[in-house]
C-alpha positions, 0 to 999 in steps of 0.5 A: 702315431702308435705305428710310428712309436713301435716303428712297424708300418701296419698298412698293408695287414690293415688293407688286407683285413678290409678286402678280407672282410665281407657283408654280413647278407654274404656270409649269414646263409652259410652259417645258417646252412651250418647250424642246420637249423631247418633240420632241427626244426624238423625234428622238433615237429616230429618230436610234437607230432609224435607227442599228440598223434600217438598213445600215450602208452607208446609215449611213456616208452619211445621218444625219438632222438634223431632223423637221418638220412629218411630214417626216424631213430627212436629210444625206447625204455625196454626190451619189452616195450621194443619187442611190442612196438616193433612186432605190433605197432611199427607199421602204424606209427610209420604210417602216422609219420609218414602221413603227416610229414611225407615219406621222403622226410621218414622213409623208415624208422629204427627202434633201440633200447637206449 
């Protein structure tokens, strides 16, 4: 009745949006992939191992921030305690990782003062 009121025929745009509309276990996968939310889980148990397998000195001072590509990236607070981790402790928190996540996920770990 209101098509007929305003005198425009919207049939064709009505069909249209039904052969463009799609079932909701069609499209949630692709939004799921999108949101990468298997990736973010897997940064979250990083940031929990991290949290339990290392010393707390090391904790107080370098926290990861991201995962990319097979490469951990970690902030830490100083100078200081990056020159430490790197010269004395990177091979050890490597290891750790790698032991508890596998080395295709951590291949290597980058260190910055952040």
């Amino acid at each position: 009745m209101l098509a007929q009121w305003r005198g425009i025929d919207l049939a064709p745009a009505e069909k249209a949006a039904a052969r463009a509309s799609r079932p909701i276990s069609a499209v949630l996968p692709k939004v799921l992939t999108g949101l990468r939310l298997d990736h973010r889980r897997a940064e979250a148990e990083i940031v929990k191992v991290w949290n339990h397998a290392l010393s707390s000195e090391i904790v107080a001072h370098a926290q990861p921030t991201g995962l990319r590509k097979g490469t951990l990236f970690v902030s830490v607070d100083s100078s200081v305690w990056l020159s430490e981790i790197v010269r004395y402790r990177r091979k050890e928190i490597l290891e750790r990782l790698q032991h508890s996540f596998g080395k295709v996920l951590i291949a290597k770990i980058s260190f910055r003062v952040g």
